[in-house]
Each structure stands twice: as C-alpha cells, then as structure tokens.
C-alpha positions as CSV (number, residue, x, y, z in Angstrom):
1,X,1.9,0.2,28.6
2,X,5.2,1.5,27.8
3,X,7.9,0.3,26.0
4,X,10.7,2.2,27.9
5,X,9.5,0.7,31.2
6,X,9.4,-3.3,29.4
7,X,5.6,-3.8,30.0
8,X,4.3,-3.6,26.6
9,X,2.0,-6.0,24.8
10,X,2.4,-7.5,21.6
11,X,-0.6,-7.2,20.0
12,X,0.0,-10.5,16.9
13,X,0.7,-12.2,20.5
14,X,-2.8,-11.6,21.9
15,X,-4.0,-12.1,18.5
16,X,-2.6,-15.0,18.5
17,X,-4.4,-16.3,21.8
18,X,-7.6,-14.9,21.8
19,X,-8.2,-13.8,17.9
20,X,-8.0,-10.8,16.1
21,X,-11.5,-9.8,16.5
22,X,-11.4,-10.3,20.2
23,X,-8.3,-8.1,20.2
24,X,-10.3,-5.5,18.2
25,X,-13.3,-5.3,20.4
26,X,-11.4,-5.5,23.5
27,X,-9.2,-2.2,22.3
28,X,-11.8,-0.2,20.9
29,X,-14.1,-1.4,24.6
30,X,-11.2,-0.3,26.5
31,X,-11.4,3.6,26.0
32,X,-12.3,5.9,23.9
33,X,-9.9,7.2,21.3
34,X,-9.1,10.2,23.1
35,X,-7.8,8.2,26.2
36,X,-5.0,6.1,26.5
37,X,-5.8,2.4,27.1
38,X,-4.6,0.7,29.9
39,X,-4.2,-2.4,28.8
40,X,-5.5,-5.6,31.2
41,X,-5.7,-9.3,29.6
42,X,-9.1,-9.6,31.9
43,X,-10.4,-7.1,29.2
44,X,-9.8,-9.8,26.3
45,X,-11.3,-12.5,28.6
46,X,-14.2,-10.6,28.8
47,X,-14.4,-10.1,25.1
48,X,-13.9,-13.5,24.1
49,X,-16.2,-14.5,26.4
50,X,-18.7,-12.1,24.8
51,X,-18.1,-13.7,21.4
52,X,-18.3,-17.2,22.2
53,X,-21.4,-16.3,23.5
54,X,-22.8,-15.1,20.4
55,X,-21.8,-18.1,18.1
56,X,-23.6,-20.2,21.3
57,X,-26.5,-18.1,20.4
58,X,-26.4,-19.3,17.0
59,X,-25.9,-22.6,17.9
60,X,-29.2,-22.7,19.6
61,X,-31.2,-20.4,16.7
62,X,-30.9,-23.6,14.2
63,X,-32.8,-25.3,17.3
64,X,-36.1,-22.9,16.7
65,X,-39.2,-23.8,14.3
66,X,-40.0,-21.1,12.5
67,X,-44.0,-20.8,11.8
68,X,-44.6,-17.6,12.1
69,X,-42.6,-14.5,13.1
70,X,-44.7,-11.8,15.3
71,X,-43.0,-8.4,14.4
72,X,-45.2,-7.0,17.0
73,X,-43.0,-8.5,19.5
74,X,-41.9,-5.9,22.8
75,X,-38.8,-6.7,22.7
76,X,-38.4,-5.7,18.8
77,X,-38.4,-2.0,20.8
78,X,-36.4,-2.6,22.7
79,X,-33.1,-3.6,20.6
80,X,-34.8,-0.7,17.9
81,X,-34.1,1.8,20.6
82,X,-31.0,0.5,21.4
83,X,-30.0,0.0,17.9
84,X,-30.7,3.9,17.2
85,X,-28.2,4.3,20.1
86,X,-25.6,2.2,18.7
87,X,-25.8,4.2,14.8
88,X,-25.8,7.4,16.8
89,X,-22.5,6.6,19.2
90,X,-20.5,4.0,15.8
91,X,-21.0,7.6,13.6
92,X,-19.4,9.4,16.2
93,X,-16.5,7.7,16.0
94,X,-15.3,8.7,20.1
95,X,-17.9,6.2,21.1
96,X,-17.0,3.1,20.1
97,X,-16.6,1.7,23.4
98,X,-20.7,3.0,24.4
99,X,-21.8,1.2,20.8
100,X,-20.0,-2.1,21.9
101,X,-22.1,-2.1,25.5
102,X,-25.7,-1.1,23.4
103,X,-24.1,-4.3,21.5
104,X,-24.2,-6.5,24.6
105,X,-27.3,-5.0,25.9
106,X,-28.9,-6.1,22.7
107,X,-27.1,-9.8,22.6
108,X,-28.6,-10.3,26.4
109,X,-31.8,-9.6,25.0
110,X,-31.7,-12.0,22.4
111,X,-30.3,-14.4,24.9
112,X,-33.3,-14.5,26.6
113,X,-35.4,-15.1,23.4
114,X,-33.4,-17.3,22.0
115,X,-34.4,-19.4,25.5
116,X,-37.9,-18.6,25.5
117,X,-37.4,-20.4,22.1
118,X,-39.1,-16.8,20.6
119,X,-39.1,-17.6,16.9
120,X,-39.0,-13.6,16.4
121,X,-35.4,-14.0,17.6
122,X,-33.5,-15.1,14.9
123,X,-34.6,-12.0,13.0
124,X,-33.0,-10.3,16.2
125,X,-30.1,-12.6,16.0
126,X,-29.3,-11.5,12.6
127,X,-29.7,-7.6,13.6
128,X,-27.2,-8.5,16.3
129,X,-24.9,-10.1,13.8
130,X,-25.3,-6.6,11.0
131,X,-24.8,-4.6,13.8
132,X,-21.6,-6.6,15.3
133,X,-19.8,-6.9,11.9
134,X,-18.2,-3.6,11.8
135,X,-16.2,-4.7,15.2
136,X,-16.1,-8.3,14.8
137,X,-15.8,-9.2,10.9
138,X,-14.6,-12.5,11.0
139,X,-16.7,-14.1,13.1
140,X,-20.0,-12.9,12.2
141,X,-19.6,-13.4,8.8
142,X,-19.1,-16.6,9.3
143,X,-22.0,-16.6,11.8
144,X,-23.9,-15.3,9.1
145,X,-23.0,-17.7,6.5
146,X,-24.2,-20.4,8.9
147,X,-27.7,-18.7,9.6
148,X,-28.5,-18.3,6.1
C-alpha cells in the first residue's frame, strides 16, 4: 500500500465493513511487526469468517447439558499445549500472527467438541474466548457475557 501510488486502504473504511476487531486480527495475522503488510481484503474475509465462527460456536454451547465435566478429557492436552504456545509467541510481541493460528488450531478443536456434543467443551470454549480477548475484545466479551 502506498499513498503516493493511490492504492491505500482506509482503515475506519474496512472497519466499517467488516468490524474493528476483524480489522485487528486480520492486521496483526497479516505479518509480523517487522514486515510490511501487504494488504489483501481476502485476508479480512478470512478473519471474519473466523469470528463468525466462534460466536456459531457459542450458539451451539447453550445447546449442551451439562452433568458432569471430565477434566481428563485428551483433548484438554491438546489446547494446554497449544495454549503454552500461544502465551510463549503473545509475550513476544513479533509473533502475533503464530499466536492467532495456535488460536484457530485451538477453535477447530473445540469445533469438533462442541459437535460431539462433549460437555468438557464449554470449559474449552471459554479458554478459547480468555485467550482470543487480547485480539478480538469486542466480540468475546460479549461472547462471554452470553456464556455466563
């Protein structure tokens, strides 16, 4: 994107269309700090695809009966491994974009337990949710407001 050459983006423009979070996670996907982002509206497709799947996902939690939650569950290890990933890349801060994939690594996995109708999964939902906040503010707190 430059300016001189008249193929900039306004960002309050995308903001506009796809929401300021989108435009957030989509930027801070797109490259690492260091690099300079090349700037493709696919990018916030992607993103706000992402997100919409996520409040789906909540959607469906309200769906489960809880009884009782088995902590003991495999794929607990799973998202606590990638988890540890995600703290180690967010506090170095010229890996935002590898902290939003463990992100959607994570959200695919609660996906699929959110399907198998797992009732362990809406702890794992709400990990998701603490996790995402730091990138996407507005929308999982409201997420979160719903949950609880």
């Amino acid at each position: 994107m430059s300016k001189s050459k008249g193929n900039g983006v306004a960002p309050r423009d995308m903001a506009a269309k796809y929401g300021v979070d989108t435009l957030r996670m989509a930027i801070m996907f797109g490259a690492p700090p260091e690099n300079d982002l090349n700037f493709d509206e696919k990018q916030l497709k992607d993103m706000k695809s992402f997100l919409d799947k996520v409040a789906r996902m909540g959607d469906k939690i309200k769906e489960i009966k809880v009884k009782e939650i088995d902590l003991k569950n495999k794929a607990f290890g799973s998202i606590i491994d990638l988890l540890i990933d995600y703290e180690v890349k967010i506090n170095d801060q010229r890996y935002f974009h590898v902290a939003i994939a463990r992100l959607m690594e994570i959200a695919n996995i609660v996906q699929k337990r959110i399907n198998e109708r797992d009732e362990s999964s809406i702890i794992m939902y709400a990990l998701l949710l603490r996790s995402l906040y730091p990138f996407s503010p507005h929308l999982t707190s409201e997420l979160w407001r719903e949950l609880c």
